[in-house]
C-alpha positions in Angstrom: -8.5 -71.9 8.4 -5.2 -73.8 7.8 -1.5 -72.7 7.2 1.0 -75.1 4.9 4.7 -74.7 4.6 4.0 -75.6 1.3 5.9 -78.5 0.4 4.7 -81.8 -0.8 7.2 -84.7 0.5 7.8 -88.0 -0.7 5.6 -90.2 1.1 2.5 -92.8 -0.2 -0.8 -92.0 -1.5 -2.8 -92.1 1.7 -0.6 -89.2 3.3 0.4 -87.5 0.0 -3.2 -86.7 -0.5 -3.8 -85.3 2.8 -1.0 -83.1 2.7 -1.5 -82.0 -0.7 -5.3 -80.9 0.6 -3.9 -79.0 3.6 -1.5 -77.1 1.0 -4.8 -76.4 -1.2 -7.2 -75.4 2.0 -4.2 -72.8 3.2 -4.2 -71.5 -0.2 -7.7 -71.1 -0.4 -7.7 -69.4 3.0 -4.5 -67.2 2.8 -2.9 -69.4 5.3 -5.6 -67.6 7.9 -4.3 -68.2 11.5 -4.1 -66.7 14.6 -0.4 -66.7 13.7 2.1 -66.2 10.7 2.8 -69.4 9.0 6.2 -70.8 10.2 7.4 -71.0 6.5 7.3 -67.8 4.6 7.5 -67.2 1.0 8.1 -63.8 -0.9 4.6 -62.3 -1.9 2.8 -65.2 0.1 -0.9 -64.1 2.0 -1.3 -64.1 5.2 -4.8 -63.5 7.3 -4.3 -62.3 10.7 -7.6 -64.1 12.5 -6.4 -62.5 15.7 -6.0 -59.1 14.2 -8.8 -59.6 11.4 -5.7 -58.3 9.0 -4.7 -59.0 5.4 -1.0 -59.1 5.1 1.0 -59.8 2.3 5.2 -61.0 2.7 7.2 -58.2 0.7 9.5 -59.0 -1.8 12.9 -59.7 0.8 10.3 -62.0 2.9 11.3 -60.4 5.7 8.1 -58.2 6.7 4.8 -58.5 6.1 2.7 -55.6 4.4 -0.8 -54.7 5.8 -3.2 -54.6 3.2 -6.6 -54.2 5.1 -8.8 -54.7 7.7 -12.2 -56.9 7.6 -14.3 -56.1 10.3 -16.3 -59.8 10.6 -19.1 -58.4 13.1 -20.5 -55.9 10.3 -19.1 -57.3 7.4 -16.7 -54.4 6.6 -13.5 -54.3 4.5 -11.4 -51.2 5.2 -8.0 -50.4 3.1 -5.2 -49.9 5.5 -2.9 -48.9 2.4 -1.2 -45.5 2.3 -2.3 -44.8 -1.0 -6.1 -44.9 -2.1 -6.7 -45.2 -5.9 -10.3 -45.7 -6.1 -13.4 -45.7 -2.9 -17.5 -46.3 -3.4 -20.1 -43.8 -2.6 -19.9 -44.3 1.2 -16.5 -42.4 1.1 -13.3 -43.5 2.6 -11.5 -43.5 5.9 -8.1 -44.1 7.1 -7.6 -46.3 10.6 -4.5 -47.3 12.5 -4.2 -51.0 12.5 -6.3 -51.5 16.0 -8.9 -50.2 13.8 -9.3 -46.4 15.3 -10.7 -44.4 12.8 -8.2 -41.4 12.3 -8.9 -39.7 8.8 -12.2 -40.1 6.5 -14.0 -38.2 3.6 -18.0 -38.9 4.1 -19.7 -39.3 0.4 -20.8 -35.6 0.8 -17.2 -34.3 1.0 -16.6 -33.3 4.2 -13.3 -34.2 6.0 -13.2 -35.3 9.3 -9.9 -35.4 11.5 -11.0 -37.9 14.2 -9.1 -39.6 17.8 -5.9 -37.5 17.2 -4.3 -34.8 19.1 -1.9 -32.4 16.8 0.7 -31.3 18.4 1.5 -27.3 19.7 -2.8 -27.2 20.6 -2.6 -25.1 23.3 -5.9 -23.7 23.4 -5.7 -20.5 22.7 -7.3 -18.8 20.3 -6.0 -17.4 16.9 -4.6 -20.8 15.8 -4.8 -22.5 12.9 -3.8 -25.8 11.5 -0.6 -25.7 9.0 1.7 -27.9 7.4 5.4 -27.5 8.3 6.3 -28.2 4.7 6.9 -32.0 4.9 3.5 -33.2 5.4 3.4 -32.9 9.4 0.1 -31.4 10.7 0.2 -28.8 13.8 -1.2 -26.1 15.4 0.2 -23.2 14.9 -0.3 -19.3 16.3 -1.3 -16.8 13.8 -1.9 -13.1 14.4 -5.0 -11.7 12.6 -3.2 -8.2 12.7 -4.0 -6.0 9.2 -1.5 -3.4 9.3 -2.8 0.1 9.1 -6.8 -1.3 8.4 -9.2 1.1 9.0 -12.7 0.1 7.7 -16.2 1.8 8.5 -19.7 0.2 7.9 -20.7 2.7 5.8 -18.1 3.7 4.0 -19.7 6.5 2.0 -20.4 8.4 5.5 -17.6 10.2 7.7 -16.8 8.2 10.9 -18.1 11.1 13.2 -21.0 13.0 14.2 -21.9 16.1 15.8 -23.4 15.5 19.1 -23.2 19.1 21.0 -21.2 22.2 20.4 -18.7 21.2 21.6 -19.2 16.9 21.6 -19.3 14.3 19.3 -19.6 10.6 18.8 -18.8 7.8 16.0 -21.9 7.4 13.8 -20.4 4.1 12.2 -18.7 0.8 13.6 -15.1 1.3 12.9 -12.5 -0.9 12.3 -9.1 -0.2 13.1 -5.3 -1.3 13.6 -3.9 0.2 16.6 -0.4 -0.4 17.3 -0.7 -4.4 16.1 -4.3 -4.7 16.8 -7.5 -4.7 15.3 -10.1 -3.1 17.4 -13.6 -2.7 16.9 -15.1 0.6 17.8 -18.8 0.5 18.1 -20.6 3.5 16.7 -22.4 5.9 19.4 -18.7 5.7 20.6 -18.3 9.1 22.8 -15.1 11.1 21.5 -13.3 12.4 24.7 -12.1 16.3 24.4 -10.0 18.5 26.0 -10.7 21.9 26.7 -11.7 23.6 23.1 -10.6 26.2 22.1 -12.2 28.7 19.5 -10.3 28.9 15.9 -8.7 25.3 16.3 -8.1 22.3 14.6 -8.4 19.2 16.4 -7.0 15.6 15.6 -9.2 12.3 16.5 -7.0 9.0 18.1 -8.1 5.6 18.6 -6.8 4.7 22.0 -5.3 1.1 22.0 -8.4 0.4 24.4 -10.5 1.2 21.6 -11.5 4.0 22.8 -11.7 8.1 21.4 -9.4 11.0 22.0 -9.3 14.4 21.1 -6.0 16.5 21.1 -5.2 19.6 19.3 -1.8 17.9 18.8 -2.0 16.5 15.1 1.6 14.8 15.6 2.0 13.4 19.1 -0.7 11.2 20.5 -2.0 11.8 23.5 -1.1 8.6 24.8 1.4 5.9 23.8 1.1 4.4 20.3 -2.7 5.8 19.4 -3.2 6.1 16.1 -4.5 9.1 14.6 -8.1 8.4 12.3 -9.1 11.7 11.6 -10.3 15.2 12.8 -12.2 18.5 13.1 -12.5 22.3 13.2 -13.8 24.1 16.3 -15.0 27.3 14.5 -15.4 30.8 16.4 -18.8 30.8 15.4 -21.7 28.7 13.8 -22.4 27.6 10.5 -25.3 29.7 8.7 -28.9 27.7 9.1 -30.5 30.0 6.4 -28.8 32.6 4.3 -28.3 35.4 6.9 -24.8 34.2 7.8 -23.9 32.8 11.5 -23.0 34.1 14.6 -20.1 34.1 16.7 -21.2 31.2 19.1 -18.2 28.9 19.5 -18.9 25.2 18.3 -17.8 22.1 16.3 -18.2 22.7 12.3 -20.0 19.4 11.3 -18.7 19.8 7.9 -15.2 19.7 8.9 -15.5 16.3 9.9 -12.6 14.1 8.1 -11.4 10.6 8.8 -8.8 8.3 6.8 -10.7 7.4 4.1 -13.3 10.0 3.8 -11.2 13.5 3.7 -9.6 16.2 1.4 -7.3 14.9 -1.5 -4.6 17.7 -0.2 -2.2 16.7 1.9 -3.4 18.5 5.3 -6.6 18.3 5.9 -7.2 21.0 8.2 -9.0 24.1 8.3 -10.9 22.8 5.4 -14.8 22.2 5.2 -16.7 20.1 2.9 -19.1 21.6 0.7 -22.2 20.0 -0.5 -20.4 16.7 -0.2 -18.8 18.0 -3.7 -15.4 19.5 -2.7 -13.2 20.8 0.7 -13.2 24.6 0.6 -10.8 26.8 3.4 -12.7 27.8 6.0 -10.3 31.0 6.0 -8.9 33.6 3.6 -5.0 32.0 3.3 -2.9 34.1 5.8 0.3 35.4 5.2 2.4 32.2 6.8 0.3 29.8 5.3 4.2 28.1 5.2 3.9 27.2 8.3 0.3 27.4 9.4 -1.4 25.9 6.5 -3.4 28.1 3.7 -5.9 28.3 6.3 -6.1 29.4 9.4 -8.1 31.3 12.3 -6.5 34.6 13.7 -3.5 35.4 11.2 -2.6 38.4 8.8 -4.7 37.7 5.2 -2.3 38.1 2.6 -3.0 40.5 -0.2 -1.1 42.8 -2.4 -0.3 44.8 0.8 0.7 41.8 2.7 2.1 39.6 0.3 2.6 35.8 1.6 6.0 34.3 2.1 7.3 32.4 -1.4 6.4 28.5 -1.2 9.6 26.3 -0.5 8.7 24.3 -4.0 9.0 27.4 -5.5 12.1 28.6 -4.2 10.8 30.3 -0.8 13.3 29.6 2.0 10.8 30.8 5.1 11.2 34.1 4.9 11.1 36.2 1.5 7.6 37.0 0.2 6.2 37.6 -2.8 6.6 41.2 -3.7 2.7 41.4 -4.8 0.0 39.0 -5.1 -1.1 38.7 -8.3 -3.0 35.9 -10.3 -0.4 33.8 -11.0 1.1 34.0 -7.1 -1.9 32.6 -6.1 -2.1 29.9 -8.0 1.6 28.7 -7.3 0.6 29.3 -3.7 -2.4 27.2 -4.0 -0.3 24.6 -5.4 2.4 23.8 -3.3 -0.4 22.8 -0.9 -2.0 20.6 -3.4 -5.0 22.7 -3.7 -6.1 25.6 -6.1 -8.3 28.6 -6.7 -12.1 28.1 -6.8 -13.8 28.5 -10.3 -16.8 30.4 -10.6 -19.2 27.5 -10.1 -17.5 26.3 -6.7 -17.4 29.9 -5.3 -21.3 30.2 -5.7 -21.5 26.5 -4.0 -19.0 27.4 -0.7 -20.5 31.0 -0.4 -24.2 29.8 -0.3 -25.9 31.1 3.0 -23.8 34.5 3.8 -26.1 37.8 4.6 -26.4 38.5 0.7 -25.6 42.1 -0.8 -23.8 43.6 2.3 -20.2 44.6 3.6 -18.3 43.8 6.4 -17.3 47.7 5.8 -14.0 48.3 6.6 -10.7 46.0 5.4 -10.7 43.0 8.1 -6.5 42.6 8.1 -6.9 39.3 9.5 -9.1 36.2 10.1 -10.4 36.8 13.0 -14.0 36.9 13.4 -15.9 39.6 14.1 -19.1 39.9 15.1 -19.7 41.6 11.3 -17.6 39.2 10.0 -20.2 36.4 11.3 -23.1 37.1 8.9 -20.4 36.1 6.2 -20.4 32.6 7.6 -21.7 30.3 4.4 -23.9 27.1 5.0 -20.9 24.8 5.2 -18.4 27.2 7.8 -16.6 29.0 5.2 -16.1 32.2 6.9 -15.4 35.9 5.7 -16.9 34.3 2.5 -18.5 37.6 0.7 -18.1 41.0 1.3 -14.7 41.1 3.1 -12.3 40.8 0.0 -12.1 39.9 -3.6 -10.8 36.2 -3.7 -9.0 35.3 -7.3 -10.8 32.5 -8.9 -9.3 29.8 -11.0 -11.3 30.9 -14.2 -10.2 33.1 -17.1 -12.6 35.2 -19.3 -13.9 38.2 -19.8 -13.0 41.2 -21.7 -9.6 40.5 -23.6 -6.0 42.4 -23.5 -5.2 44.1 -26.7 -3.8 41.8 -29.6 -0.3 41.8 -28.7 2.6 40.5 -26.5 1.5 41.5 -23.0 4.3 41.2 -20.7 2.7 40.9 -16.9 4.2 37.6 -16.2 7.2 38.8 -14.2 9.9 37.8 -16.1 8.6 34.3 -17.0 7.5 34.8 -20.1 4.5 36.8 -22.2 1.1 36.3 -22.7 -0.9 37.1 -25.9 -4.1 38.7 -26.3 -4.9 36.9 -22.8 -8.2 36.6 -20.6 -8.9 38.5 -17.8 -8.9 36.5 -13.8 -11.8 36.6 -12.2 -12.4 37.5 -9.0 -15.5 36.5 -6.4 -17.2 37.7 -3.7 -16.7 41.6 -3.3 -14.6 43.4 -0.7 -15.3 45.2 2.4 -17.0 48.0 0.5 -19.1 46.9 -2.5 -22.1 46.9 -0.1 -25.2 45.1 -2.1 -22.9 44.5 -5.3 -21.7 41.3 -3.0 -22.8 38.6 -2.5 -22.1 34.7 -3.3 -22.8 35.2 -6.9 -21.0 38.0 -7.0 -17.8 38.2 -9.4 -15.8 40.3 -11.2 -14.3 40.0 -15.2 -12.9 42.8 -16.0 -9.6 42.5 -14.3 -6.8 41.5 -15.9 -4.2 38.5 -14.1 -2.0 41.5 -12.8 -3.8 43.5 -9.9 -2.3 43.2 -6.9 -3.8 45.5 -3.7 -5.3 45.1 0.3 -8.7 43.9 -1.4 -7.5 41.0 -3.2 -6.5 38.0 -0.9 -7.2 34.2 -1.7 -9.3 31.2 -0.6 -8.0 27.4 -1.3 -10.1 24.4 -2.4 -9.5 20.4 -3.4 -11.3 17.6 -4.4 -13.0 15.3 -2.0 -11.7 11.6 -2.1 -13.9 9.0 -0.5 -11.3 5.6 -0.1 -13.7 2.0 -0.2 
C-alpha cells in the first residue's frame, strides 16, 4: 500500500526514480491507506484499509464517494452504490457502510428487510407496511373493516336452521360487518328468542358480540347498533308432512327462513315461504290493509269483492279509499306495488302441494286466522288457507274467449278485444271435492268481483354469491 501526492520534483536520478516508483505503486494500489491521501485530486481512488472501502473524490474534490465494500476475510466485494445496474446469481444486498446488512434479494427472489426498525411499529396487530409517498417506509394501522359484508360458507343454503318449534340455530359460518366490524359467527350458533308469538314475523340481529337475537321488531334492534341478517315466520300451525294438511300446533316455518343474500326478490320479505326452493309464495290470503301490513299477514280481514283492499299509494291510494271491487286487474296492480304478482297455474299446483285434497273449509273464513278446519289447508311449504277456502286469481289468461268485439270491463282505462278469460285456483269454501291444488277455474272472464275471490302473492327467489 502506498499514497503519492503525485508530483514528480526536480531532483537527480537516484531520488527521481524512487519518487516516480512511489507515484506508480499508489496508482497501482488506489493510494490504499489507513488514511486519505494528504493531496487530493478530482476523480482520484482512494482505499480505505481501515474501513476495507473504495472511495472515489467527486468532481469539486471536496468529498469522497463510497463505491463499495471488500470484505478481505471471505473474499467478498459488495456495492455500496444507491443504484444497482446489474448483480450475479447469488442476488444482491444493500449494507450501511459498517457493513450491516439492511436490504437484499436472495437469487430465488425473495426480499429480506434485515437489522432495521421502521418507524410507528407498535405491535399491534392490523398493521401493515406503506410508503408515505416519498419513498419512506412505516408501519402503518389499517382497519380490515368490509362495510356491510355478509358472507356464508355455503352460499347456496339459508344461514338458519330449524332446531325445535320454537328454536333455531346457524347451519353455516357466517361472516358479517357489524357496526365497523367483521365478526365471525360459527355455525351451530344458538339464535336467542323472545317470547313467540303465533302468527308473527320475526327479524334475526347479529349482536356486535357476534352473537344471535331474535325480535319481532324488524326496524329497531334490540340492542345498540346490531345489524339485522335476516328472519322467520312463527306460523299458528305446522307445515303439512304428507298431503292431509297441518295442524294448529304453533311452531317456526322452516321454509320461511330468509337471510341477506338468500331471500325473496320483493322488497319485504315477510310473511312469505319458499316453495320447492323455486319461488316465495304468501303464506296468507292478502288482507285488506296489506298497505300497511304487507300482502300478507296472519289474523286480518281477506280482501275480496266484498271487502275490497285499500288502493296502493303508487297507484294513487292515499291510506284510506279502496278499490270499489276486486277484480283481475286490481289484483295485479295490488300485487305490484309490492313487487310481487299473481301465481300462474303451474306455481299454484307447486305452493298448494300437501293440503287435505278435494274438501272445504265450508263456510267463508273472512279472515286469516286459522282455524282448526282451516289447518288441513296447510301446503307442504306453510302456505295456509291454500285450497278450499277461496278462489285466488292467477296470473294466466285462457280459456273460453269474450265475443269478437270491443269489450269494455276495464274501468275506464281502456277496452279489450275478443280477450281471454282469468283463471282462478284453488276452489272456495264450498266446492267440496271439486278443490284441491290442481284445481282451477277458466271460464271466468277478468271482471268478477265477489266474497269468494280474494288473492295470494308470489316472487322470484334470488340467491346473492
Amino acid at each position: 500500500m502506498s499514497q503519492h501526492d503525485f508530483e514528480i520534483a526536480n531532483q537527480g536520478f537516484p531520488s527521481f526514480r524512487s519518487d516516480l516508483n512511489s507515484g506508480l505503486q499508489a496508482l497501482a494500489s488506489n493510494s490504499a491507506g489507513a488514511t486519505e491521501p494528504s493531496s487530493t485530486y478530482a476523480y482520484q481512488f482512494w482505499y480505505d484499509s481501515t474501513a476495507n472501502l473504495l472511495k472515489m473524490r467527486n468532481g469539486d474534490d471536496d468529498a469522497w464517494i463510497t463505491l463499495a465494500f471488500f470484505d478481505q476475510t471471505n473474499d467478498e466485494w459488495e456495492v455500496r452504490s444507491a443504484v444497482i445496474q446489474a448483480v450475479d446469481s447469488a442476488g444482491i444486498a444493500l449494507k450501511t457502510d459498517d457493513g450491516t446488512t439492511r436490504f437484499s434479494i436472495s437469487d430465488a427472489g425473495v426480499v429480506s428487510f434485515e437489522n432495521y426498525a421502521f418507524p410507528s411499529a407498535d405491535g399491534t396487530a392490523n398493521q401493515v407496511l406503506a410508503t408515505d409517498g416519498s419513498g419512506t417506509l412505516s408501519f402503518a394501522s389499517i382497519t380490515a373493516t368490509v362495510y356491510g359484508l355478509f358472507r356464508k360458507d355455503d352460499p347456496l343454503e339459508v344461514a338458519w336452521t330449524k332446531t325445535g318449534n320454537g328454536t333455531a340455530e346457524s347451519q353455516t359460518a357466517i361472516y358479517v360487518e357489524v357496526n365497523g366490524t367483521v365478526l365471525t359467527i360459527a355455525s351451530g350458533t344458538t339464535i336467542d328468542m323472545p317470547s313467540l308469538s303465533a302468527g308473527t314475523d320475526y327479524a334475526i340481529w347479529a349482536e356486535t358480540d357476534g352473537s344471535l337475537q331474535s325480535s319481532s321488531n324488524h326496524t329497531t334492534p334490540p340492542s345498540a347498533n346490531a345489524r339485522k341478517v335476516g328472519g322467520f315466520h312463527y306460523a299458528p300451525g305446522s307445515n303439512a308432512s304428507g298431503t292431509s294438511g297441518g295442524d294448529t300446533t304453533a311452531q317456526i316455518n322452516e321454509y320461511s327462513f330468509w337471510d341477506l343474500k338468500f331471500k325473496p326478490s320483493c322488497p319485504d320479505p315477510r310473511g312469505m315461504t319458499l316453495v320447492a326452493d323455486a319461488f316465495w309464495s304468501d303464506i296468507y290470503l292478502t288482507g285488506v290493509d296489506h298497505h300497511t301490513n304487507g300482502t300478507s299477514k296472519y289474523n286480518v280481514t281477506i280482501a275480496d269483492g266484498s271487502s275490497p283492499p285499500k288502493v296502493p299509494s303508487k297507484f294513487g291510494g292515499n291510506g284510506s279509499t279502496t278499490y270499489g271491487s276486486y277484480k283481475w286487474f286490481e289484483a295485479c296492480e295490488l300485487m305490484v306495488s309490492h313487487g310481487k304478482r299473481l301465481p300462474t297455474q303451474r306455481e299454484f299446483m307447486a305452493l298448494a302441494y300437501g293440503t287435505e285434497e278435494e274438501t272445504s273449509v265450508g263456510s267463508d273464513p273472512v279472515s286469516t286466522a286459522i282455524a282448526a278446519a282451516d289447518a288441513d289447508h296447510t301446503s307442504k311449504w306453510g302456505v295456509m288457507q291454500s285450497t278450499g277456502c277461496m278462489w285466488v286469481w292467477g296470473d294466466d289468461r285462457a280459456g273460453p274467449y269474450a265475443s269478437a268485439a270491443w269489450n269494455d270491463n276495464l274501468e275506464d282505462r281502456g277496452e279489450e278485444y275478443n280477450a281471454p278469460n282469468a283463471a282462478l285456483f284453488g276452489g272456495r269454501w264450498d266446492n267440496g271435492a271439486d278443490a284441491g291444488s290442481r284445481c282451477s277455474n277458466w271460464l271466468a272472464s277478468v271482471s268478477p268481483s265477489g266474497s269468494a275471490i280474494g288473492s295470494r302473492g308470489v316472487c322470484d327467489h334470488l340467491i346473492l354469491e
